[in-house]
N, CA, C and O atoms as a GROMACS GRO file, in nm:
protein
  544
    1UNK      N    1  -0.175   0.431  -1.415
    1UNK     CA    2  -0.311   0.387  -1.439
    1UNK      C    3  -0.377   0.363  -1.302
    1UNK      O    4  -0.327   0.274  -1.234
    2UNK      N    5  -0.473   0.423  -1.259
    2UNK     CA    6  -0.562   0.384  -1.135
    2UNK      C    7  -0.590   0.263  -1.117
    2UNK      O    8  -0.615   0.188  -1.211
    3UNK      N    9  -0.590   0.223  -0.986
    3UNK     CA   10  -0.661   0.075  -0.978
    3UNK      C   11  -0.756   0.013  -1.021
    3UNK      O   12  -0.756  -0.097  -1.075
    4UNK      N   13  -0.847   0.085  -1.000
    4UNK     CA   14  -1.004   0.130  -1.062
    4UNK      C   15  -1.026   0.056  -1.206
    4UNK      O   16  -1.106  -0.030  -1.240
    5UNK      N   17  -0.920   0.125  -1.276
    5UNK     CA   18  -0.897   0.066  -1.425
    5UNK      C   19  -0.843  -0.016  -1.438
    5UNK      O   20  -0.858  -0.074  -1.545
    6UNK      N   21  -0.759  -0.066  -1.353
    6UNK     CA   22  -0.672  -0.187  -1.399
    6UNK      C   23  -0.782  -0.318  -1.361
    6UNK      O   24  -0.785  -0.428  -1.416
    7UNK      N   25  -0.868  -0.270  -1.254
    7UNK     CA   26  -1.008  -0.382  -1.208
    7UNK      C   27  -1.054  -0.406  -1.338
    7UNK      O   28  -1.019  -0.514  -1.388
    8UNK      N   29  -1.145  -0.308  -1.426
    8UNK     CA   30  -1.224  -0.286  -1.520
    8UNK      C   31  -1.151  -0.403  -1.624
    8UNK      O   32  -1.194  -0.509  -1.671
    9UNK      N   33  -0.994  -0.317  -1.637
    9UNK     CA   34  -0.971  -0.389  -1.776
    9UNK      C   35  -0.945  -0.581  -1.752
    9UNK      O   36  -0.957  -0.658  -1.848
   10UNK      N   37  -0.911  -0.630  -1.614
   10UNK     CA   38  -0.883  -0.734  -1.596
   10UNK      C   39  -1.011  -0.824  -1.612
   10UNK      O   40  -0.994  -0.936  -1.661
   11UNK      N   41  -1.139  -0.784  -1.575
   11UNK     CA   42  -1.264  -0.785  -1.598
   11UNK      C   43  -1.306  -0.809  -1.732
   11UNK      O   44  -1.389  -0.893  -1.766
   12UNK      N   45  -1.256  -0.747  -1.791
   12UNK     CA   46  -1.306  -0.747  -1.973
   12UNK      C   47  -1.189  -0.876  -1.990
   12UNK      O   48  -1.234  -0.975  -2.047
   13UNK      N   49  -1.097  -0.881  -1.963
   13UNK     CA   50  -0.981  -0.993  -2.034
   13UNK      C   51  -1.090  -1.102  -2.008
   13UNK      O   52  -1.134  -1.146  -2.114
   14UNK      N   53  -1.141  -1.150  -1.908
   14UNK     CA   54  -1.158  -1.227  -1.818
   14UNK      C   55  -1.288  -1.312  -1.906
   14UNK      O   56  -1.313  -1.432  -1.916
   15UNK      N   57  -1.367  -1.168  -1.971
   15UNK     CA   58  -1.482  -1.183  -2.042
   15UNK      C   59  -1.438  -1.217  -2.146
   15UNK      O   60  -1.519  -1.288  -2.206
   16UNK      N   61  -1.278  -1.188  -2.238
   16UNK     CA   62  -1.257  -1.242  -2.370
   16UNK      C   63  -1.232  -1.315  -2.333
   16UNK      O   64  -1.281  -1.378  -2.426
   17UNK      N   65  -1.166  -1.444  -2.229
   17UNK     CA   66  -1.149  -1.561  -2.269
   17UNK      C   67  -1.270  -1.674  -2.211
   17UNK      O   68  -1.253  -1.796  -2.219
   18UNK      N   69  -1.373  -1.622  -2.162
   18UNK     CA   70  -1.501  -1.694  -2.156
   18UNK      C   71  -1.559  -1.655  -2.315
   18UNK      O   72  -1.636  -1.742  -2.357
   19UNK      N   73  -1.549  -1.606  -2.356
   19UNK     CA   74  -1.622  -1.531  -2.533
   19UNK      C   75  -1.564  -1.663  -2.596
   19UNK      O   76  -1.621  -1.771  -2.608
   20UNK      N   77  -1.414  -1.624  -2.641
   20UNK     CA   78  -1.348  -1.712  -2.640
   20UNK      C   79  -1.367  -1.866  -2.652
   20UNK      O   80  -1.377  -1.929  -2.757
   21UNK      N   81  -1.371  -1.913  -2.536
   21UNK     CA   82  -1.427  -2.055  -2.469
   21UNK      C   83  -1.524  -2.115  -2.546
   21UNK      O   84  -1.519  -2.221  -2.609
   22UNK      N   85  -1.620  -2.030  -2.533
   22UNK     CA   86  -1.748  -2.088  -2.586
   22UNK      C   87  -1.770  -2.074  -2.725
   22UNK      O   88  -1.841  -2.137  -2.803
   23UNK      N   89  -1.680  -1.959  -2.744
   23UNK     CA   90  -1.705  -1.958  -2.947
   23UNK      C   91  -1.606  -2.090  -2.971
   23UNK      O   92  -1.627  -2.159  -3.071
   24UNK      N   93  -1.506  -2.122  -2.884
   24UNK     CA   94  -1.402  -2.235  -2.996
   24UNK      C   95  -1.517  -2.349  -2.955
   24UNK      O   96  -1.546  -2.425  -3.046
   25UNK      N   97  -1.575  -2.367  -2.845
   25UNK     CA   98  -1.690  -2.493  -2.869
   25UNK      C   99  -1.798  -2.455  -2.969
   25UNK      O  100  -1.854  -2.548  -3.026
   26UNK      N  101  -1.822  -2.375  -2.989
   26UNK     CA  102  -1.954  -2.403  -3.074
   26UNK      C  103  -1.866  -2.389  -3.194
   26UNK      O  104  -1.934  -2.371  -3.295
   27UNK      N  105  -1.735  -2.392  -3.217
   27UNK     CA  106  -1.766  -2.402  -3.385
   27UNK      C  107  -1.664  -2.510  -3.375
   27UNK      O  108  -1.606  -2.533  -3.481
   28UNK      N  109  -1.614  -2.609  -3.233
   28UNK     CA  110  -1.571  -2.757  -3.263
   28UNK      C  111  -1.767  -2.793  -3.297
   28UNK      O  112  -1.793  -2.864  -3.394
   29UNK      N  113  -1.860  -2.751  -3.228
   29UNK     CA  114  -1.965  -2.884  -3.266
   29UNK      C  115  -1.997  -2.825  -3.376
   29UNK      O  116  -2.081  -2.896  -3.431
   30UNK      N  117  -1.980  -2.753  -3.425
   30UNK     CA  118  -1.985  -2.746  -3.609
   30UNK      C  119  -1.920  -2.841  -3.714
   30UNK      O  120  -1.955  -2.875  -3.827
   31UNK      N  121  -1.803  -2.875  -3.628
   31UNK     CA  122  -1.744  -3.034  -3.696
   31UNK      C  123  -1.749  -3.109  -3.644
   31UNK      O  124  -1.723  -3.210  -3.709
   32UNK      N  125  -1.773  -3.129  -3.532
   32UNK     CA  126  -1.820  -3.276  -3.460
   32UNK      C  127  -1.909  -3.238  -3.338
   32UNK      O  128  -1.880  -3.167  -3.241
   33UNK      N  129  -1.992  -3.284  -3.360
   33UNK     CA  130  -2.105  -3.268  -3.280
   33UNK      C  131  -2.104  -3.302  -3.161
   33UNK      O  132  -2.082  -3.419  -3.129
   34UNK      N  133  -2.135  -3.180  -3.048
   34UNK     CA  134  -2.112  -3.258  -2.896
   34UNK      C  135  -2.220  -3.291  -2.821
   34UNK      O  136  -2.232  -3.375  -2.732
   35UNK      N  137  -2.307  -3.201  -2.876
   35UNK     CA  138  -2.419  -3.185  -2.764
   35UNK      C  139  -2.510  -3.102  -2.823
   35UNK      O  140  -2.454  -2.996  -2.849
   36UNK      N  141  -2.666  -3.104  -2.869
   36UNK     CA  142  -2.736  -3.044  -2.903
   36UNK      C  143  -2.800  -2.903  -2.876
   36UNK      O  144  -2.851  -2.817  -2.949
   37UNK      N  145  -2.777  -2.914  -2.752
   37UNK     CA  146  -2.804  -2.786  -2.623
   37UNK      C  147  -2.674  -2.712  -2.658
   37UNK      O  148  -2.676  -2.601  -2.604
   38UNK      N  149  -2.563  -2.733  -2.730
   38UNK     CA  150  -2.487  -2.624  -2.700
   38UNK      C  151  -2.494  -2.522  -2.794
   38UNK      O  152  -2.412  -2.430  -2.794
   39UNK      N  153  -2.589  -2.531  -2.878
   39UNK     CA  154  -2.607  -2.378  -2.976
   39UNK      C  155  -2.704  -2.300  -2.902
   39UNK      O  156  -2.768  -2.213  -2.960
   40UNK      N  157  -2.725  -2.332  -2.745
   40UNK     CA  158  -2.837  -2.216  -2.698
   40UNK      C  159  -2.708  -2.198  -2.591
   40UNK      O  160  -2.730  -2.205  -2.470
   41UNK      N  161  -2.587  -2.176  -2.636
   41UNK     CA  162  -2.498  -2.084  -2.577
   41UNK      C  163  -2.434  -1.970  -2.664
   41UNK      O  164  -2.330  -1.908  -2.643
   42UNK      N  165  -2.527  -1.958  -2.769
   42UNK     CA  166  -2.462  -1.878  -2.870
   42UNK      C  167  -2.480  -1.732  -2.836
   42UNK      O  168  -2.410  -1.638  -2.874
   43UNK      N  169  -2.586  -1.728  -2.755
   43UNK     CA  170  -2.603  -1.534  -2.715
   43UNK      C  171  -2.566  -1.570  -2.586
   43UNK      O  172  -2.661  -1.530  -2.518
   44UNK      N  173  -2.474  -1.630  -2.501
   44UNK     CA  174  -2.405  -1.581  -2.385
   44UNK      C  175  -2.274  -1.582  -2.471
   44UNK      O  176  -2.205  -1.486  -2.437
   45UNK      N  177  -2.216  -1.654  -2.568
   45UNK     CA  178  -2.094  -1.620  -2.637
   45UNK      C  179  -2.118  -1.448  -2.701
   45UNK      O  180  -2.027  -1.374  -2.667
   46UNK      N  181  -2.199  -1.400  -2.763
   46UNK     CA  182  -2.176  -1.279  -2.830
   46UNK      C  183  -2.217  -1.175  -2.690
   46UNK      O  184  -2.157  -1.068  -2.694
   47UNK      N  185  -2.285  -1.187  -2.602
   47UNK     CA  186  -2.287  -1.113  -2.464
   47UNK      C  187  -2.185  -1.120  -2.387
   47UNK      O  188  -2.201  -1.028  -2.307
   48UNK      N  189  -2.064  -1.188  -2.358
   48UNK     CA  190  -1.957  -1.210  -2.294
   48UNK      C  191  -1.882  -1.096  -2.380
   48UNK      O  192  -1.822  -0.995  -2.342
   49UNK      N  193  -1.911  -1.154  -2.528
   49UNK     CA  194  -1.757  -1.063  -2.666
   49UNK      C  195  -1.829  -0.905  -2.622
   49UNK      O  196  -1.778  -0.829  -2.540
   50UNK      N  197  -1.946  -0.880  -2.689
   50UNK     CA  198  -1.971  -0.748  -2.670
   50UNK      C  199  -1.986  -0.656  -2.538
   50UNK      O  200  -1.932  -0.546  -2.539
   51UNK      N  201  -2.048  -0.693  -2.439
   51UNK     CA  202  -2.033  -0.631  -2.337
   51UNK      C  203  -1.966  -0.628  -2.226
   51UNK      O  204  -1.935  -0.546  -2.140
   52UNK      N  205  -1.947  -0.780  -2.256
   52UNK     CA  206  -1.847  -0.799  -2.112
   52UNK      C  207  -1.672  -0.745  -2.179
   52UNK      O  208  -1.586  -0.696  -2.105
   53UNK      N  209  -1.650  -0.771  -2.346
   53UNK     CA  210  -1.522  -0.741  -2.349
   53UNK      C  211  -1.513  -0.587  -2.369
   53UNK      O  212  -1.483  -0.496  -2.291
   54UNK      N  213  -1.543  -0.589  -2.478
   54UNK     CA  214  -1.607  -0.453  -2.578
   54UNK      C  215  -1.606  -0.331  -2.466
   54UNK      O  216  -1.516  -0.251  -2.443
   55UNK      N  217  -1.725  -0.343  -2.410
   55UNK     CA  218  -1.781  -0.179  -2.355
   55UNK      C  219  -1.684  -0.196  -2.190
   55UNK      O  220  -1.659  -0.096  -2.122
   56UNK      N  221  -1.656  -0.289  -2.163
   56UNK     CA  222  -1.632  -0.282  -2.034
   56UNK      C  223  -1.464  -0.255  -2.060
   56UNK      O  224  -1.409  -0.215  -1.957
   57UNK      N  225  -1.378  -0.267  -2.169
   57UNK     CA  226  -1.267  -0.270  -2.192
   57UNK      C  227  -1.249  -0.109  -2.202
   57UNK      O  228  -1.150  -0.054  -2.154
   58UNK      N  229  -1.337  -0.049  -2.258
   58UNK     CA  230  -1.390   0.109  -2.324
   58UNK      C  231  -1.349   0.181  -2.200
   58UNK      O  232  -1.251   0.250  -2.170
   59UNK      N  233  -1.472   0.139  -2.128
   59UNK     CA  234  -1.464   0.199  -1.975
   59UNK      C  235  -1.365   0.217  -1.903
   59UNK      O  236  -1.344   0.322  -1.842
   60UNK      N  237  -1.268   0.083  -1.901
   60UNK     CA  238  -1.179   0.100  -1.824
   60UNK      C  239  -1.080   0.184  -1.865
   60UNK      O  240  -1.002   0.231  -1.783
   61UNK      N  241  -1.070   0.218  -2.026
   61UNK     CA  242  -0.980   0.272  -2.069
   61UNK      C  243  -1.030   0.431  -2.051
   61UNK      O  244  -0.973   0.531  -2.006
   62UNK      N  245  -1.136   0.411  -2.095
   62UNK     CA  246  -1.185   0.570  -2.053
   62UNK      C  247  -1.158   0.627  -1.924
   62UNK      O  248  -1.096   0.733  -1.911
   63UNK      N  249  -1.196   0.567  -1.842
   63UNK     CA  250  -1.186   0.645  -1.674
   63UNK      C  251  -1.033   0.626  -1.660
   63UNK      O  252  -0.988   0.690  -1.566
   64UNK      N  253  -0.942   0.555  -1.730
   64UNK     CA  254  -0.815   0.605  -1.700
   64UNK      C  255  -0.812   0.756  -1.763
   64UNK      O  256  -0.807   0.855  -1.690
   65UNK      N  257  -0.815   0.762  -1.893
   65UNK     CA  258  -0.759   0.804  -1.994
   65UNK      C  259  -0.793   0.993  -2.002
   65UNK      O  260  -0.715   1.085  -2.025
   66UNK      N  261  -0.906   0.993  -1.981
   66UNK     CA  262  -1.009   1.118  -2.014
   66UNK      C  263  -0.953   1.228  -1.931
   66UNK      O  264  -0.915   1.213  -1.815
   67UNK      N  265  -0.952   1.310  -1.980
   67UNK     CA  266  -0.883   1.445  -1.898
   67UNK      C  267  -0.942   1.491  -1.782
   67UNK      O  268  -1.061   1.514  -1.761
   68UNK      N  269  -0.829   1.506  -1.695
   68UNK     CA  270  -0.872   1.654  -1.554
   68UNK      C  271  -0.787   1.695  -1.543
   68UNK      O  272  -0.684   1.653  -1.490
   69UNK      N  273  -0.811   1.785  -1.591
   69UNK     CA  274  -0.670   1.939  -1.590
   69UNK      C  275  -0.689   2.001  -1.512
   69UNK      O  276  -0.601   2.048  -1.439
   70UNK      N  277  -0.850   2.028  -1.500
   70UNK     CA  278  -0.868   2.138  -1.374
   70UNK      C  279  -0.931   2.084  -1.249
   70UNK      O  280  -0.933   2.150  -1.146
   71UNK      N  281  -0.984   1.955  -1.258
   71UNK     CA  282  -1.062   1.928  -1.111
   71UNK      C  283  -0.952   1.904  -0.986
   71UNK      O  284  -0.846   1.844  -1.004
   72UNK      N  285  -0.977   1.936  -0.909
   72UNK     CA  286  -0.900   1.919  -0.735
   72UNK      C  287  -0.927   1.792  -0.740
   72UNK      O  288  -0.833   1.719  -0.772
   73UNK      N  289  -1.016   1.751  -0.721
   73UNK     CA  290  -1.021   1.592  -0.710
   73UNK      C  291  -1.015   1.555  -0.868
   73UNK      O  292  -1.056   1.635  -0.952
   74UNK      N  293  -0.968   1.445  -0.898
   74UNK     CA  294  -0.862   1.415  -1.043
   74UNK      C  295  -1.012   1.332  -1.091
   74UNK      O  296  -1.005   1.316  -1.212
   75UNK      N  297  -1.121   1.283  -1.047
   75UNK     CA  298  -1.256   1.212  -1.066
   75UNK      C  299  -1.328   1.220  -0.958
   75UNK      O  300  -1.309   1.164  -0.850
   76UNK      N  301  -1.435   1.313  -0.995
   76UNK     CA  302  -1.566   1.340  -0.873
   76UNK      C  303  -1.633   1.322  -0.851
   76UNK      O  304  -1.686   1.365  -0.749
   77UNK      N  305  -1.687   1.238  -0.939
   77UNK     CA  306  -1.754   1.146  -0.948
   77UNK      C  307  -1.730   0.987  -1.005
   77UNK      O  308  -1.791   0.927  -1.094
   78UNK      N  309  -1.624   0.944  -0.925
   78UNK     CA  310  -1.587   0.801  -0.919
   78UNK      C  311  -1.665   0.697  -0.919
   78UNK      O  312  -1.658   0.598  -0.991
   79UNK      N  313  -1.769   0.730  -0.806
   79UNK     CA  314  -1.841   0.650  -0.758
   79UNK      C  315  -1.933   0.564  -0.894
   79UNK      O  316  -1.935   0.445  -0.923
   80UNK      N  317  -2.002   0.682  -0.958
   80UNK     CA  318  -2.075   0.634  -1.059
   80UNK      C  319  -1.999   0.511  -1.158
   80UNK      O  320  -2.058   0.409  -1.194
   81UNK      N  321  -1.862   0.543  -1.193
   81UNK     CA  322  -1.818   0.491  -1.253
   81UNK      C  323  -1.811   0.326  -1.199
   81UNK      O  324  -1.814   0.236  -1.283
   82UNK      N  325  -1.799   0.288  -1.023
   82UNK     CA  326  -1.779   0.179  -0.946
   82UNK      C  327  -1.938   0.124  -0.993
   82UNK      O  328  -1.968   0.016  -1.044
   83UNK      N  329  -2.018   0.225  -0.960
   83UNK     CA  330  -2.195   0.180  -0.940
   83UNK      C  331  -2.177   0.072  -1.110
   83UNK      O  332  -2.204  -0.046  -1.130
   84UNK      N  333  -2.130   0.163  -1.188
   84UNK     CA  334  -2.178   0.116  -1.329
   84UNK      C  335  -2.130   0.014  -1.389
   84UNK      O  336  -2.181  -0.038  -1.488
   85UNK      N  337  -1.973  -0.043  -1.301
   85UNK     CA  338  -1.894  -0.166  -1.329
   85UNK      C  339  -1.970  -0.247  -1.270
   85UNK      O  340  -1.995  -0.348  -1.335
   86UNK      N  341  -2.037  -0.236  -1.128
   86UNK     CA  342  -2.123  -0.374  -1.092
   86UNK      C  343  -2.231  -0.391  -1.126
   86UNK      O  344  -2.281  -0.503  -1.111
   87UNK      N  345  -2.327  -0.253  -1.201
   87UNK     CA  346  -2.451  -0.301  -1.261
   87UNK      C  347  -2.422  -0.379  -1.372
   87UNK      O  348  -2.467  -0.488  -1.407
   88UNK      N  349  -2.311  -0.281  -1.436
   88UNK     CA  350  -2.289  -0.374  -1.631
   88UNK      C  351  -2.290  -0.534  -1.567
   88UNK      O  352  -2.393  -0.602  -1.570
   89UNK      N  353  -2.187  -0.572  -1.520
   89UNK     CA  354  -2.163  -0.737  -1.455
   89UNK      C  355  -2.263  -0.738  -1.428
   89UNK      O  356  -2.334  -0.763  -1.526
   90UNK      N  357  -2.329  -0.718  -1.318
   90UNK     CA  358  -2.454  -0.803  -1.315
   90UNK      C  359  -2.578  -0.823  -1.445
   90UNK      O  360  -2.646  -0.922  -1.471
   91UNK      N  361  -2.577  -0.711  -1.501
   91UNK     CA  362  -2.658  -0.725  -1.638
   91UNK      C  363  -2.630  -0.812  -1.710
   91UNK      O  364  -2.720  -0.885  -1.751
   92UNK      N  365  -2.466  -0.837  -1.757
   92UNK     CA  366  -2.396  -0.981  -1.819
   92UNK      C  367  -2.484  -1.076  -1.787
   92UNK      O  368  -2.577  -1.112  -1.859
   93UNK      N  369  -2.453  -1.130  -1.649
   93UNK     CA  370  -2.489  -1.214  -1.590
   93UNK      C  371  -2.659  -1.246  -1.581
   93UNK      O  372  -2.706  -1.360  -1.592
   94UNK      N  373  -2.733  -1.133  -1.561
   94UNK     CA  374  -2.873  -1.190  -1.590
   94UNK      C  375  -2.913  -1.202  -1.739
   94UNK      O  376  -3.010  -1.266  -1.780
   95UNK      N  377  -2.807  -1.116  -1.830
   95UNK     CA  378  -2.844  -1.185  -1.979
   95UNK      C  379  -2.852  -1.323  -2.048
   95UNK      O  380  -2.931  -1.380  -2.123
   96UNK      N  381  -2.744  -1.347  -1.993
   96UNK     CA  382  -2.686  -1.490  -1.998
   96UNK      C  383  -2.767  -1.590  -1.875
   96UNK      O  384  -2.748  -1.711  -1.867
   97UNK      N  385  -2.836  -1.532  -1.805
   97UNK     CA  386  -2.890  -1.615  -1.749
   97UNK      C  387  -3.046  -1.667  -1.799
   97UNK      O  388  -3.103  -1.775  -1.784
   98UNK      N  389  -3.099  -1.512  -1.881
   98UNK     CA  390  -3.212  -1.490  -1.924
   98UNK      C  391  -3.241  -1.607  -2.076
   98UNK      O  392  -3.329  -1.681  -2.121
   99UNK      N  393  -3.125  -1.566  -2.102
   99UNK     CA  394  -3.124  -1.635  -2.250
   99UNK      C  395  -3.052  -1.781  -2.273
   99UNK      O  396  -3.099  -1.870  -2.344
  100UNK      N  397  -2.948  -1.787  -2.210
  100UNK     CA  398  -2.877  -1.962  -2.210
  100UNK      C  399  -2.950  -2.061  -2.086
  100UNK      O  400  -2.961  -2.182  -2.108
  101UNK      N  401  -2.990  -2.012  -1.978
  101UNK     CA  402  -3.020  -2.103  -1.866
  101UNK      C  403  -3.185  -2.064  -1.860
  101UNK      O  404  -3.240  -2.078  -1.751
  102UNK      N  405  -3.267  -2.017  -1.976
  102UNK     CA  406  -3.368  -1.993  -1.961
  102UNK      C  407  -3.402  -1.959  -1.876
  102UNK      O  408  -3.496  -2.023  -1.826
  103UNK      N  409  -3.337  -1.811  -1.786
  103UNK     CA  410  -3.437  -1.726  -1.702
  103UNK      C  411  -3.577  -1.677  -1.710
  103UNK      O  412  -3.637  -1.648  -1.607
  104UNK      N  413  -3.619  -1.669  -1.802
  104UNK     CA  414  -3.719  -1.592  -1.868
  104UNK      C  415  -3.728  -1.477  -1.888
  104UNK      O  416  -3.660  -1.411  -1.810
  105UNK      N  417  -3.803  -1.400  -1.987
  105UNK     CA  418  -3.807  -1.232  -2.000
  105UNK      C  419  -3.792  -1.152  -1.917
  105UNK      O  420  -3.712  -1.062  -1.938
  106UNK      N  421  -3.850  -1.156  -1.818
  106UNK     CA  422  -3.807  -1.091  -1.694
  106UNK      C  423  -3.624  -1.052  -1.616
  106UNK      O  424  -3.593  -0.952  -1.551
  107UNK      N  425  -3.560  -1.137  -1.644
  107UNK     CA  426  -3.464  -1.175  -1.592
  107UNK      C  427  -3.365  -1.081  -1.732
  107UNK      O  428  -3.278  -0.995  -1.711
  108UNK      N  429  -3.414  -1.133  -1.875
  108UNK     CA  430  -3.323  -1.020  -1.943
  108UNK      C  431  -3.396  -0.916  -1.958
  108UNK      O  432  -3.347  -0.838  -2.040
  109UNK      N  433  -3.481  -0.885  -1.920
  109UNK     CA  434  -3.526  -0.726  -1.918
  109UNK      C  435  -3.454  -0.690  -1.826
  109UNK      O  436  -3.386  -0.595  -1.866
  110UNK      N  437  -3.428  -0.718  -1.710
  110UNK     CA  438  -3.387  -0.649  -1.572
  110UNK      C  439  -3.223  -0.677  -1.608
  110UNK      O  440  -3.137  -0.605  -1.557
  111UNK      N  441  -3.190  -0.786  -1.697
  111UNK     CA  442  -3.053  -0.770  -1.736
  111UNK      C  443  -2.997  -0.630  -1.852
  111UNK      O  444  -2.885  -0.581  -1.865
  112UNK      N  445  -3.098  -0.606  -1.904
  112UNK     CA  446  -3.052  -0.487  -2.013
  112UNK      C  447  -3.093  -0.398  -1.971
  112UNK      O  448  -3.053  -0.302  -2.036
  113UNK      N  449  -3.169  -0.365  -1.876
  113UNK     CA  450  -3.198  -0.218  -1.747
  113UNK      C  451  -3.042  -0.201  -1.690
  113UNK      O  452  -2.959  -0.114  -1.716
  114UNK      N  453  -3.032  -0.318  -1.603
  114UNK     CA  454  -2.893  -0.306  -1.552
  114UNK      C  455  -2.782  -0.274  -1.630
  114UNK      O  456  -2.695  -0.212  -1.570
  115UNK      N  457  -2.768  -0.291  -1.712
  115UNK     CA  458  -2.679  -0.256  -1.814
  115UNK      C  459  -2.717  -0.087  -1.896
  115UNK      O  460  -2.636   0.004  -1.913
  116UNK      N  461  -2.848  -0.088  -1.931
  116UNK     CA  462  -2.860   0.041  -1.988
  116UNK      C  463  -2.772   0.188  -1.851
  116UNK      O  464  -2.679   0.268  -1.862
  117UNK      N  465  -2.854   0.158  -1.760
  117UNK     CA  466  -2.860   0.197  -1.641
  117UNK      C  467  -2.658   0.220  -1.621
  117UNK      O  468  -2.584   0.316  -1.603
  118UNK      N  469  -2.645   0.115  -1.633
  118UNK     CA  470  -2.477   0.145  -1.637
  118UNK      C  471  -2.391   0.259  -1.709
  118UNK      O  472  -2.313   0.343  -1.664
  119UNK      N  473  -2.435   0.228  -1.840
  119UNK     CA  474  -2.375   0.297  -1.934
  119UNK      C  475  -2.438   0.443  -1.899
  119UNK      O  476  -2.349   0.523  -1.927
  120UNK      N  477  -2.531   0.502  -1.858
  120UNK     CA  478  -2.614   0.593  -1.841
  120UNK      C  479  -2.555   0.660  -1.711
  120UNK      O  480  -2.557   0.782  -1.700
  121UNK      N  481  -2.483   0.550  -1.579
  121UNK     CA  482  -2.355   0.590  -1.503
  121UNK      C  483  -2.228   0.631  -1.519
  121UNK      O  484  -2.157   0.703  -1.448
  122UNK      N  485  -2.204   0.566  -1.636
  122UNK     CA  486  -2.066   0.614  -1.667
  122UNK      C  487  -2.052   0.716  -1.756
  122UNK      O  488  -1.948   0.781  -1.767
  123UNK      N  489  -2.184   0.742  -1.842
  123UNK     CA  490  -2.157   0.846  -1.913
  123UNK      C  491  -2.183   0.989  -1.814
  123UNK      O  492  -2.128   1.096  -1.840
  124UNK      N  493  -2.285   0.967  -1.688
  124UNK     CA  494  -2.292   1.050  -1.572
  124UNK      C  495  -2.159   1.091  -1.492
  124UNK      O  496  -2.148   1.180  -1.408
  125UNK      N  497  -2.053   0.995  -1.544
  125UNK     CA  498  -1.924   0.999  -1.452
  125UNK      C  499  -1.837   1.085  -1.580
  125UNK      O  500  -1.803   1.199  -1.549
  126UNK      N  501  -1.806   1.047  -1.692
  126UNK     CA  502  -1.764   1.137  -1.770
  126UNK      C  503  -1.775   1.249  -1.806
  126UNK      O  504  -1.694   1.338  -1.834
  127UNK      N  505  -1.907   1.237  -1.803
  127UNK     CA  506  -1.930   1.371  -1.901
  127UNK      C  507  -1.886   1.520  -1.834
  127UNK      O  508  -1.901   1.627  -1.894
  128UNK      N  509  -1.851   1.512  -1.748
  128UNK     CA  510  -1.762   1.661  -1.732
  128UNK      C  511  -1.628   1.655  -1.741
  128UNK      O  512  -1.553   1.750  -1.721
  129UNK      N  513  -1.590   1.524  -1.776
  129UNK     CA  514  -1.409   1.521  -1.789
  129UNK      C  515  -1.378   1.556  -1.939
  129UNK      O  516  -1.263   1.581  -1.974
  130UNK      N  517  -1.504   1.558  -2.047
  130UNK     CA  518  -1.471   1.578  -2.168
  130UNK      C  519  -1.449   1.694  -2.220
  130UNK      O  520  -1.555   1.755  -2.228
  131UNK      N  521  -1.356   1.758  -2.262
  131UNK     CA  522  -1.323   1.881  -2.267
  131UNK      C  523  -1.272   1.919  -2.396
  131UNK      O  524  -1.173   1.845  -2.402
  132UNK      N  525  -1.273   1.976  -2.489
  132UNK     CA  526  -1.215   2.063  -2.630
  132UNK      C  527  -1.103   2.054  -2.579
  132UNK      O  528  -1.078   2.044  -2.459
  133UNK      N  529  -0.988   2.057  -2.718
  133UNK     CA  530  -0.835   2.112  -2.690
  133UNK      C  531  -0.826   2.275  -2.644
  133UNK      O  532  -0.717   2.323  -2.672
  134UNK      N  533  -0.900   2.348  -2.594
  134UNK     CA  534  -0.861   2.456  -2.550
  134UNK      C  535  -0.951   2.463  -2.411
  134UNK      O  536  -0.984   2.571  -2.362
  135UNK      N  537  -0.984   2.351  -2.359
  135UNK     CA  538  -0.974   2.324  -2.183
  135UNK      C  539  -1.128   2.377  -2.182
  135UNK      O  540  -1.181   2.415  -2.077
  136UNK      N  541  -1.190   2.378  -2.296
  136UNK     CA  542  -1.331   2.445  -2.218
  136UNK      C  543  -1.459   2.318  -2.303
  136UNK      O  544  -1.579   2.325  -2.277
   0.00000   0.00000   0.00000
């Protein structure tokens, strides 16, 4: 497994047990109440599960996984794939900043750019490794 991927997938663990974290608090203050403010952590809990675990777990498995049978260089476009691990993270991060720490609109717009923008890298980094079972 490339390093590359083993970054990615340690990255996503990292994001299930912040998901994690914050889902077992919000559903302790479902039986005992801790703090009123803590149900406006409920969309950095489902933004941690879905993108930070979910798509970023995908990725890492993908850029291991996906075939090169024929390229000289085994990924030739690597780079995109690096560009698109630090936009996705940073997109996390201004989502959750946009929406739990009241960034404002601005802040998750430019968080789900960064993120669209990602996925739009990595599918730029794949899409010639995908190949039919008869190599074409």
């Amino acid at each position: 497994m490339p390093r590359f991927s083993r970054w990615i997938i340690r990255a996503a663990f990292i994001y299930l047990l912040l998901g994690f974290t914050v889902g077992a608090l919000l559903l302790t203050h479902k039986g005992v109440p801790l703090h009123p403010a803590l149900w406006g952590w409920l969309p950095a809990h489902i933004e941690f599960l879905l993108v930070g675990w979910v798509v970023q777990l995908t990725m890492g498995v993908a850029f291991w996984i996906l075939p090169r049978y024929w390229e000289k260089p085994a990924r030739p476009k690597a780079r995109y794939a690096q560009v698109a691990f630090g936009l996705l993270n940073l997109g996390i991060w201004l989502v959750v900043a946009g929406t739990t720490f009241g960034g404002g609109r601005w802040v998750l717009f430019a968080g789900r750019v960064a993120e669209a923008v990602a996925v739009a890298l990595f599918a730029g980094h794949a899409w010639q490794r995908i190949v039919s079972r008869e190599g074409m």
